[in-house]
Structure formats: structure tokens, C-alpha cells
Short mmCIF file of the C-alpha atoms (twelve columns), coordinates in Angstrom:
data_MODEL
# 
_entry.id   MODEL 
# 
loop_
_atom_site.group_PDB 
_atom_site.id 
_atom_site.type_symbol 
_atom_site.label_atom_id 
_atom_site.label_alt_id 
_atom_site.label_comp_id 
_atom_site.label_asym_id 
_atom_site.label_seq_id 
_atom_site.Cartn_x 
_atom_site.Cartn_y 
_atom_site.Cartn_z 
_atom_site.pdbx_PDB_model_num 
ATOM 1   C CA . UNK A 1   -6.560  9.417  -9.068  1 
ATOM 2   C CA . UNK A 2   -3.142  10.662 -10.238 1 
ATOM 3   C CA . UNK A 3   -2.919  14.453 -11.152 1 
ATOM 4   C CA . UNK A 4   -0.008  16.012 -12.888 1 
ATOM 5   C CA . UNK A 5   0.412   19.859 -14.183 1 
ATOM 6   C CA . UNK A 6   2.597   21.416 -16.419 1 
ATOM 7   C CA . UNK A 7   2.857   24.782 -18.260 1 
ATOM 8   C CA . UNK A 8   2.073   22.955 -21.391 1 
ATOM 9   C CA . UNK A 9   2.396   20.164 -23.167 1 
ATOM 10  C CA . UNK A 10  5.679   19.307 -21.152 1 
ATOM 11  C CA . UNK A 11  4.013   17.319 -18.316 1 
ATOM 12  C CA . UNK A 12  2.685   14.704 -21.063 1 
ATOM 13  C CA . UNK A 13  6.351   12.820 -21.246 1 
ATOM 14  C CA . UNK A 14  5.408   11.850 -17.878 1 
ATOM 15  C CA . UNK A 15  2.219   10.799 -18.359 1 
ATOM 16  C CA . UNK A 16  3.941   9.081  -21.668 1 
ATOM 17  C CA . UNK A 17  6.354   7.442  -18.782 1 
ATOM 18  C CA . UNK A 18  4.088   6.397  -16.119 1 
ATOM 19  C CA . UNK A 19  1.531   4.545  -18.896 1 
ATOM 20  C CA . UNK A 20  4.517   2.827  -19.950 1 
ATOM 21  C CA . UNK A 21  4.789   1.428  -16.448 1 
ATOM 22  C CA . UNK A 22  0.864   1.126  -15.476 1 
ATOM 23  C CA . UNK A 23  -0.881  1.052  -18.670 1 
ATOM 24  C CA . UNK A 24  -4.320  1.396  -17.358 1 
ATOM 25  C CA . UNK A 25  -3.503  3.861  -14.743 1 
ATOM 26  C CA . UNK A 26  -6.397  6.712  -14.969 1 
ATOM 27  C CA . UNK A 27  -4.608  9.926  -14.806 1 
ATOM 28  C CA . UNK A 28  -6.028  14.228 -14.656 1 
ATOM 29  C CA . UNK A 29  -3.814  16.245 -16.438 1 
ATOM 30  C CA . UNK A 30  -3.730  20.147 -16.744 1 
ATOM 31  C CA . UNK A 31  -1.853  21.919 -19.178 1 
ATOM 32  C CA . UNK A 32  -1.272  25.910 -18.418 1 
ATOM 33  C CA . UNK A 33  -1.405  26.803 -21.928 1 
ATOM 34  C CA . UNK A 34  -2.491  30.308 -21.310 1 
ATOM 35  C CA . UNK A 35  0.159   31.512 -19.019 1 
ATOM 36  C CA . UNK A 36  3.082   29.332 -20.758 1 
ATOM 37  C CA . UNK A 37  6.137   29.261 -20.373 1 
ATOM 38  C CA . UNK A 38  6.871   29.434 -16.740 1 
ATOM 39  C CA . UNK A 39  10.261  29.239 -17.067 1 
ATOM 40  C CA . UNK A 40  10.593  33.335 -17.359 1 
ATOM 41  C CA . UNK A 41  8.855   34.490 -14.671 1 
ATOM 42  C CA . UNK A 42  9.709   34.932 -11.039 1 
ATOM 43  C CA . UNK A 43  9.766   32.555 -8.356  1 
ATOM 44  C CA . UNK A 44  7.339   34.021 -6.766  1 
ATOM 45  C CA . UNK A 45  3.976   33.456 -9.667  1 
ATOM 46  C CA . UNK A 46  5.628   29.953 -10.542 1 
ATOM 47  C CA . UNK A 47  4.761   29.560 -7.008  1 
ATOM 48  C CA . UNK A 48  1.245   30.750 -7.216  1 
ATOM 49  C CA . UNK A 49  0.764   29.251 -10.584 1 
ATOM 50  C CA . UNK A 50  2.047   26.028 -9.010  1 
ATOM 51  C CA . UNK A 51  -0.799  25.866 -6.124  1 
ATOM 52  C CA . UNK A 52  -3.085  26.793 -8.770  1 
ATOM 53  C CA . UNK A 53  -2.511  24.447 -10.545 1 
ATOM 54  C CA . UNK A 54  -2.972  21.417 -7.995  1 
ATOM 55  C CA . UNK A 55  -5.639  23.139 -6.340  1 
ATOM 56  C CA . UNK A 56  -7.773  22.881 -9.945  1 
ATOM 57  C CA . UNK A 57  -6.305  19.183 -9.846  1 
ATOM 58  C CA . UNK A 58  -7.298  18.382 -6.272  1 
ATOM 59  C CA . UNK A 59  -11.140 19.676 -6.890  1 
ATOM 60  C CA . UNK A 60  -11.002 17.233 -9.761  1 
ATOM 61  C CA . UNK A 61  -10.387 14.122 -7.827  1 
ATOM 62  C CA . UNK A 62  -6.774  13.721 -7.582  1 
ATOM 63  C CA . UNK A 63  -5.408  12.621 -4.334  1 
ATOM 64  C CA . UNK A 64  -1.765  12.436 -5.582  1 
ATOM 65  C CA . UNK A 65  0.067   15.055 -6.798  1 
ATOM 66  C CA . UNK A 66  2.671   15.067 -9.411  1 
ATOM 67  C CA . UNK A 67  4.780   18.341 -10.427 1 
ATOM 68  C CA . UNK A 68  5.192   17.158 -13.678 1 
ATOM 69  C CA . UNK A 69  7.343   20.602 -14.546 1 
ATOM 70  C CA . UNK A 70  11.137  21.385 -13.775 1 
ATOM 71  C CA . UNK A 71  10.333  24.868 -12.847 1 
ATOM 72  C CA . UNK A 72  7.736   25.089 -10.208 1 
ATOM 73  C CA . UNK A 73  9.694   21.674 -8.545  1 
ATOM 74  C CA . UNK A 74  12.690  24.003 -8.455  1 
ATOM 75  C CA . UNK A 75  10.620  27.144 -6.701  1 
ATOM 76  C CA . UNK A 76  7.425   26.024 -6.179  1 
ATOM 77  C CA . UNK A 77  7.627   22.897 -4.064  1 
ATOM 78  C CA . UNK A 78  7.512   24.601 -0.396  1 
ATOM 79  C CA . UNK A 79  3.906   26.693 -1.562  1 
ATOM 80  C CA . UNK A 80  2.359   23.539 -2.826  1 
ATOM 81  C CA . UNK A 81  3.234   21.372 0.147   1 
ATOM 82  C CA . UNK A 82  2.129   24.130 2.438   1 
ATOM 83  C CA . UNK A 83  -1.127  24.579 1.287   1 
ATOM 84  C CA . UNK A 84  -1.581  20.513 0.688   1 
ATOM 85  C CA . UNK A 85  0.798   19.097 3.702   1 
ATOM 86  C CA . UNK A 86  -1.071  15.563 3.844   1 
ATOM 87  C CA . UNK A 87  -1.235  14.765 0.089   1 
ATOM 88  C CA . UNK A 88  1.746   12.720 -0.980  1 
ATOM 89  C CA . UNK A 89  3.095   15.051 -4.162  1 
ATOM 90  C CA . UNK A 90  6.483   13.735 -6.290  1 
ATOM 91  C CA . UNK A 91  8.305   15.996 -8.456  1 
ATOM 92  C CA . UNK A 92  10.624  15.826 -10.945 1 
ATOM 93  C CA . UNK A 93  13.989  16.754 -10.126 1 
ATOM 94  C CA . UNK A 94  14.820  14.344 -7.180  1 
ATOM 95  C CA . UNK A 95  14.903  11.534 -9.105  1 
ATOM 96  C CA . UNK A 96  16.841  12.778 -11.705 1 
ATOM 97  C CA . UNK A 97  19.239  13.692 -8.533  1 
ATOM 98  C CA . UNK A 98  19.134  9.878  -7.222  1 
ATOM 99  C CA . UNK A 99  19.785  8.586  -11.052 1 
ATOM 100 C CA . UNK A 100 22.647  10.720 -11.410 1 
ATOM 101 C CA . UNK A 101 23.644  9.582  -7.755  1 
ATOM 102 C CA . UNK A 102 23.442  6.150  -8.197  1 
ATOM 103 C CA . UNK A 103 25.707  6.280  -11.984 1 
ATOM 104 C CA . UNK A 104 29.288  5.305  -11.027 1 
ATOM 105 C CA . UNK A 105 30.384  6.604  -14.538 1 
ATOM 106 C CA . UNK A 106 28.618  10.273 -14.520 1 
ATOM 107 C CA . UNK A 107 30.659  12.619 -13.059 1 
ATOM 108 C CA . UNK A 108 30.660  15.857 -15.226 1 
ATOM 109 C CA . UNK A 109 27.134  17.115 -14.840 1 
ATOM 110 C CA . UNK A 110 25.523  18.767 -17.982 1 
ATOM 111 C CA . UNK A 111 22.061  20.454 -16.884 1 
ATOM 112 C CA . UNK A 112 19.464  22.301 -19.710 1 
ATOM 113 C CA . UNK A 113 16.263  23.984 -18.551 1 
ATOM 114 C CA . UNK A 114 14.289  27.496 -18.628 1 
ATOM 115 C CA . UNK A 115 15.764  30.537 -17.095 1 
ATOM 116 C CA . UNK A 116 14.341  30.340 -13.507 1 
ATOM 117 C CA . UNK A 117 15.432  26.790 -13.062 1 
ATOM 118 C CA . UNK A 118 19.138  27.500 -13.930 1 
ATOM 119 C CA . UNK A 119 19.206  30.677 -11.523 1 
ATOM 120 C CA . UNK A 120 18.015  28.621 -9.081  1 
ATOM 121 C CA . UNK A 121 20.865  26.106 -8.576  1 
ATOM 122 C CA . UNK A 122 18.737  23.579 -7.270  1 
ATOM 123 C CA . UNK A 123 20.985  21.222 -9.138  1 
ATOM 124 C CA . UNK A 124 24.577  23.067 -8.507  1 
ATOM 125 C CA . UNK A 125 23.440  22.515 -4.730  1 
ATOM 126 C CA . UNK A 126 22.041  18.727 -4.974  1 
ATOM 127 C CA . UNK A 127 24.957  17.539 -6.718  1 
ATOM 128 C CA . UNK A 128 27.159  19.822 -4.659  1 
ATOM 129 C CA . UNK A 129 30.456  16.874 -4.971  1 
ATOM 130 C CA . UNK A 130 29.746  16.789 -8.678  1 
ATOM 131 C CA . UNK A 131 30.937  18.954 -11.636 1 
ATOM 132 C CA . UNK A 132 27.457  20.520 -13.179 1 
ATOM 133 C CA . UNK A 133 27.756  22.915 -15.876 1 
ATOM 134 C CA . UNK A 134 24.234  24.625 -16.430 1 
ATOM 135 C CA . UNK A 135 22.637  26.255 -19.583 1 
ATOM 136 C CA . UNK A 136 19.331  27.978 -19.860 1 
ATOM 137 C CA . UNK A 137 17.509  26.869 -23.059 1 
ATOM 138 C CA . UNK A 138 14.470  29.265 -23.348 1 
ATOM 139 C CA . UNK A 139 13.618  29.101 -26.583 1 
ATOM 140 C CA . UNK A 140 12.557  25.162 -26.725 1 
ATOM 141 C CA . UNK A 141 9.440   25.567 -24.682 1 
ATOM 142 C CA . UNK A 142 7.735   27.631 -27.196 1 
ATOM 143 C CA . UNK A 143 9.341   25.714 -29.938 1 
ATOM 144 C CA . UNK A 144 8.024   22.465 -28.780 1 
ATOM 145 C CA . UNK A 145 4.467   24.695 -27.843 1 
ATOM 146 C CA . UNK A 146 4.325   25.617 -31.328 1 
ATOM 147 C CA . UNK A 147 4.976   22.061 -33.265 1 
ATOM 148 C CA . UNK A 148 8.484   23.116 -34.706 1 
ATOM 149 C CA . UNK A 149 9.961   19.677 -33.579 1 
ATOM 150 C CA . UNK A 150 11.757  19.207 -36.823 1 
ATOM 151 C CA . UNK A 151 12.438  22.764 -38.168 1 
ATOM 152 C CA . UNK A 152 15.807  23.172 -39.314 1 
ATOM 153 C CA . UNK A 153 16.382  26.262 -36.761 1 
ATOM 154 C CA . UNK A 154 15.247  24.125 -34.185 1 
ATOM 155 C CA . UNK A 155 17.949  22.093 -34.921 1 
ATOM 156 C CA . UNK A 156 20.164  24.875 -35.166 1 
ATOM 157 C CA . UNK A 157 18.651  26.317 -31.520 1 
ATOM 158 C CA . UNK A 158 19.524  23.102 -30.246 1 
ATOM 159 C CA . UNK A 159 23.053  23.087 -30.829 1 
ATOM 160 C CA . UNK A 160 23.322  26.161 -29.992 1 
ATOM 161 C CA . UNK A 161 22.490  25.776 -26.672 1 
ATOM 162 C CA . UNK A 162 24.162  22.878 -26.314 1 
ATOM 163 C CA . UNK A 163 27.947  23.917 -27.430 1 
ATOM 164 C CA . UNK A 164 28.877  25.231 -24.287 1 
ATOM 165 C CA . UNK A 165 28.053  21.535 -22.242 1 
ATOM 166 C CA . UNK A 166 29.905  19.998 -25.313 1 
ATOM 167 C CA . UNK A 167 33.529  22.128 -24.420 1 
ATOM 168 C CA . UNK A 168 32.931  21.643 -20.821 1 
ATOM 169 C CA . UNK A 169 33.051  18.009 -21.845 1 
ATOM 170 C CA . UNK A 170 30.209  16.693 -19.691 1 
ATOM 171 C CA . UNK A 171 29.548  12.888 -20.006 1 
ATOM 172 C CA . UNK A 172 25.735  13.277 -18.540 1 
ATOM 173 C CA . UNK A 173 22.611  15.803 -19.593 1 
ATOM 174 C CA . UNK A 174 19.697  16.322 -17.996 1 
ATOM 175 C CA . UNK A 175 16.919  17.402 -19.989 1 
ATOM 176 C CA . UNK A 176 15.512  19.675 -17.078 1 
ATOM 177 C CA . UNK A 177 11.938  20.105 -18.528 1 
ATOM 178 C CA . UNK A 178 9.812   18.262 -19.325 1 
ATOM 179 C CA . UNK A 179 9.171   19.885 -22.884 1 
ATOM 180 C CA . UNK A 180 12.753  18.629 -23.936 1 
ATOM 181 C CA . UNK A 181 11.988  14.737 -24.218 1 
ATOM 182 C CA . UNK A 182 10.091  15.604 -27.377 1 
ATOM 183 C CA . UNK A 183 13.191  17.292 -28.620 1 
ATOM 184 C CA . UNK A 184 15.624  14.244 -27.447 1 
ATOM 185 C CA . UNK A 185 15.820  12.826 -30.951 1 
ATOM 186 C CA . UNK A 186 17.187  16.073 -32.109 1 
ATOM 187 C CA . UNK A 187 19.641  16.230 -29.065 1 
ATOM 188 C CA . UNK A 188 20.903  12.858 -28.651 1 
ATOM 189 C CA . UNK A 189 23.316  13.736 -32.263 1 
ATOM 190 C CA . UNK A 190 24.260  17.001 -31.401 1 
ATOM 191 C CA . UNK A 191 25.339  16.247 -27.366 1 
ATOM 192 C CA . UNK A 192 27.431  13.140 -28.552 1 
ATOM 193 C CA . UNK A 193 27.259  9.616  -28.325 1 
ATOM 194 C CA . UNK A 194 28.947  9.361  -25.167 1 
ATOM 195 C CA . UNK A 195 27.018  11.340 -23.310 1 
ATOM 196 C CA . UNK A 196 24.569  9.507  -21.587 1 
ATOM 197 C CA . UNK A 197 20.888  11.264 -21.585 1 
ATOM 198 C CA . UNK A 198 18.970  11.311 -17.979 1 
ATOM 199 C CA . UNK A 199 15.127  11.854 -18.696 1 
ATOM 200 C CA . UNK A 200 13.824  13.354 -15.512 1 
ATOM 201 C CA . UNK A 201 10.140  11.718 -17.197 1 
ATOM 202 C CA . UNK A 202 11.732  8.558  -16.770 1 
ATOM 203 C CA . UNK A 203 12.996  8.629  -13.590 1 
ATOM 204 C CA . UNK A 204 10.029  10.283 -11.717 1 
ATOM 205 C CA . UNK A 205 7.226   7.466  -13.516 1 
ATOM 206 C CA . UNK A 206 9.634   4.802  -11.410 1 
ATOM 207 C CA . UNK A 207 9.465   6.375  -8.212  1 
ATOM 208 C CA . UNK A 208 5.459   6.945  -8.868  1 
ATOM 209 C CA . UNK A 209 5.279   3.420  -9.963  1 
ATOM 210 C CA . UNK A 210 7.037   2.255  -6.838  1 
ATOM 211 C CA . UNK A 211 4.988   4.020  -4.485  1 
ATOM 212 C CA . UNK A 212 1.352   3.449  -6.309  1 
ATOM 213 C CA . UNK A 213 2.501   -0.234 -6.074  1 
ATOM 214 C CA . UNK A 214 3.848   -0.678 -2.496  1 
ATOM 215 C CA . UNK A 215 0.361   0.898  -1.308  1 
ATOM 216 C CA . UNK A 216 -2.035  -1.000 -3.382  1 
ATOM 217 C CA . UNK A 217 -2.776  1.780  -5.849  1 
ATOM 218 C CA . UNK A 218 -1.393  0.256  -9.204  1 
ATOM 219 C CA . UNK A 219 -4.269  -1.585 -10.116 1 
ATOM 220 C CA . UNK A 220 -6.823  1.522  -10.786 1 
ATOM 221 C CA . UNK A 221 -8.763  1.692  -13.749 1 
ATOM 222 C CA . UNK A 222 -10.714 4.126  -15.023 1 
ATOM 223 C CA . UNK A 223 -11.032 7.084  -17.657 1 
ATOM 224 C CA . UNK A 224 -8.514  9.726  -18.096 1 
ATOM 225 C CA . UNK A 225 -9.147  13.530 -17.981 1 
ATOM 226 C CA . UNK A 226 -7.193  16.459 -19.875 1 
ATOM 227 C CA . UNK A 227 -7.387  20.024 -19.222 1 
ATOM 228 C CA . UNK A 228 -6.115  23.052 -20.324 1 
ATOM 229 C CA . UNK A 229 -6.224  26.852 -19.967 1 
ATOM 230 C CA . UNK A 230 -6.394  27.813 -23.425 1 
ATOM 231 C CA . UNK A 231 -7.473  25.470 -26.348 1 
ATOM 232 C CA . UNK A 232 -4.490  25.273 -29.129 1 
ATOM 233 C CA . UNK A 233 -4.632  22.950 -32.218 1 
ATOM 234 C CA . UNK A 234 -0.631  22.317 -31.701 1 
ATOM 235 C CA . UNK A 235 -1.646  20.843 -28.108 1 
ATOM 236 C CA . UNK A 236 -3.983  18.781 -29.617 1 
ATOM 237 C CA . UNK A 237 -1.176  17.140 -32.060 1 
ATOM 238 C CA . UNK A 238 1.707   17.014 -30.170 1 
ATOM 239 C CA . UNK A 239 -0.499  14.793 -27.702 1 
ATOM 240 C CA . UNK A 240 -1.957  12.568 -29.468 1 
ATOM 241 C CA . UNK A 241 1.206   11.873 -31.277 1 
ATOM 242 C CA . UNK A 242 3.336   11.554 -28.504 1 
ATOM 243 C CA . UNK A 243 0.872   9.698  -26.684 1 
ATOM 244 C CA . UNK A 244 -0.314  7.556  -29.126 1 
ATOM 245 C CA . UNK A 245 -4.025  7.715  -28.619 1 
ATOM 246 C CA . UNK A 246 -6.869  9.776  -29.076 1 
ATOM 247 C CA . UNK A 247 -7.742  12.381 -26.485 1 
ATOM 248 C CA . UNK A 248 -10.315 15.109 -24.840 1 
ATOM 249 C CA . UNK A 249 -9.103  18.185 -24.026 1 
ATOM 250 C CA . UNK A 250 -11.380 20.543 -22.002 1 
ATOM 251 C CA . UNK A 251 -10.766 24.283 -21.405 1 
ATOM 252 C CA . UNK A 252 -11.020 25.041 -17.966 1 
ATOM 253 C CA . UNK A 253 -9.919  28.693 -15.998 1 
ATOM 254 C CA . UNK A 254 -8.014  28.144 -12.639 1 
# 
């Protein structure tokens, strides 16, 4: 079984991604509604929240791991591997990392995400020989939390935040969290079309893929179980749109 935690409803652009790949693939999700967003706290409860979180995920049945939130793969990794260091656990940053990596043409580095993912430089320091210009976005968690995915001052918020990467004249963004693939309509026009967009979503559901595959894991079947911490009507909507199908969400406390 496949778990994967975000702070929200982030995490579900993975689980959009890997279904995309493995259609059938029974997944547990859990959702930290209550305690959302992590991108403003410290280090140090992202951390916490982060083992948590798998822990809850782990007693459900899950015997792979995925950090389906920019934030706690940023701070939280070493905690998480600590307290689980023989369950294989992917997050979502390295692959974006490897993508970049592997694009001859992306040089100039643009990088949005929450507050405690910018200050930690995780990306300045992966992509040390590249040019990466970083700006924190913290408003479009709770906009995306709260439905507003095509309010005008969304929009506004949006471009906003992005002006900055648009002078430094970046030619690649990473949408470092995994709220801001819902939003990606709305930023695709306002970054430019040159710019190509890197979907950390995207790139993690390959490596998953890849490994389920290789060790005879892709052809599970099964139901599919979502949790959350706090029950919110927006969740509810946001999911089943996005996910284009009809699901259960239980309230659980971790």
C-alpha cells in the first residue's frame, strides 16, 4: 500500500500523477487539514508533524512512504527516515532536482514555495552551478485551502508573487508545493510562455512508478483510503474535482 501526506489538499496532485501512471494503484492518503499550512512554522514541528504524519500512515497499512509536501521534504526528511530507516520513502523535491538536471535548456532557476522551504535553500544548494532565484508565495496555500482558484485577487496574488522571477528573467519555475498545480492554469499566463513549468507532482509519480514497477508492485489493486484531521466542505470539492471521482474522507486525530 502506497501512503502519501500533505498539509492539505496539496498532496492530491500526486496522487492525481501517480493514477495517471498506475490507474488502479490503491493508495492512503492523509490530509493535515487542522494544522495547515506548514509552510509557516519552524523546522522543527514540520518535523514532528512530518513523523506524525507517516506514523498515522504506517498503522494504516502503508509500507511505502511518499512526502507528498515541499515543506517537510525540505526539513523533515532526516526525522522521518530516522524513526522509519527500512521503509523505502520518496519525496518531492529530488526529482524536481534530476528534471531540472537533466534539461539542457534550463539554466535560470525560478523556485515558488511557502516560507520555510525558501529559507531553507534546499534548492539554492542542489542546484548549486545553476542560477535559482527564490520567492516565498504564502498566501496560495490557504487560497487553494479555501476554493478561491479563480478569484480575481488570486489572480492578482499570483502575479504578484511572480514579478520578481519574471525581471530576473528565469526560463524554468518550479511550483515547490504541491498546492500550486491547482493554481498552474492561472500561472502558466502570468510566468510567460517561455518559461517552461517543472511540476514536482509529475516528476516524483515517475520515480514512484519506476520503482513500484522494477519490484513487482505496480500491479496492486484494491480500495483507496482518505483521511483528514479536520473535515472541510472545500476539501471535499477541490478533490473530487481535481481527481475526478467520488471519494470518502474520514476524520481521524494523529
Amino acid at each position: 500500500m502506497i501512503g502519501l501526506f500533505d498539509s492539505g489538499i496539496g498532496g492530491l496532485t500526486v496522487v492525481k500523477a501517480i493514477w495517471e501512471k498506475l490507474p488502479n494503484m490503491p493508495l492512503v492518503y492523509f490530509g493535515d487539514t487542522a494544522r495547515t499550512p506548514y509552510g509557516n512554522k519552524s523546522a522543527e514541528v514540520v518535523s514532528q508533524y512530518g513523523v506524525e504524519a507517516a506514523e498515522f500512515l504506517v498503522s494504516q497499512g502503508a509500507t511505502v512512504i511518499v512526502v507528498a509536501c515541499n515543506t517537510v521534504s525540505a526539513v523533515g526528511m532526516e526525522a522521518i527516515k530516522n524513526k522509519f530507516p527500512n521503509l523505502p520513502i520518496f519525496e518531492v523535491i529530488t526529482p524536481a532536482v534530476n528534471r531540472i538536471r537533466n534539461s539542457s535548456k534550463s539554466k535560470r532557476i525560478g523556485i515558488i514555495g511557502t516560507r520555510t522551504l525558501v529559507n531553507s535553500k534546499i534548492y539554492s544548494s542542489l542546484l548549486a552551478d545553476f542560477e535559482v532565484f527564490q520567492q516565498a508565495a504564502p498566501l496560495l496555500v490557504p487560497l487553494v485551502e479555501e476554493n478561491w482558484l479563480k478569484k480575481p485577487e488570486t489572480k492578482r496574488i499570483i502575479k504578484f508573487y511572480l514579478s520578481p522571477l519574471k525581471r530576473q528573467q528565469i526560463d524554468a519555475l518550479v511550483l515547490a508545493c504541491t498546492h500550486y498545480p491547482l493554481l498552474k492554469s492561472l500561472i502558466a499566463p502570468r510566468i510567460g510562455r517561455r518559461v517552461k513549468i517543472i511540476d514536482p507532482a509529475d516528476e516524483t509519480a515517475a520515480v514512484l512508478a519506476d520503482y513500484l514497477i522494477k519490484n513487482n508492485q505496480a500491479d496492486k489493486s484494491g480500495d483507496s483510503h482518505f483521511y483528514v484531521s479536520d473535515l472541510t466542505p472545500q476539501f471535499q470539492n477541490i478533490a473530487e474535482s481535481w481527481l475526478k471521482r467520488k471519494i470518502k474522507l474520514e476524520k481521524v486525530t494523529v
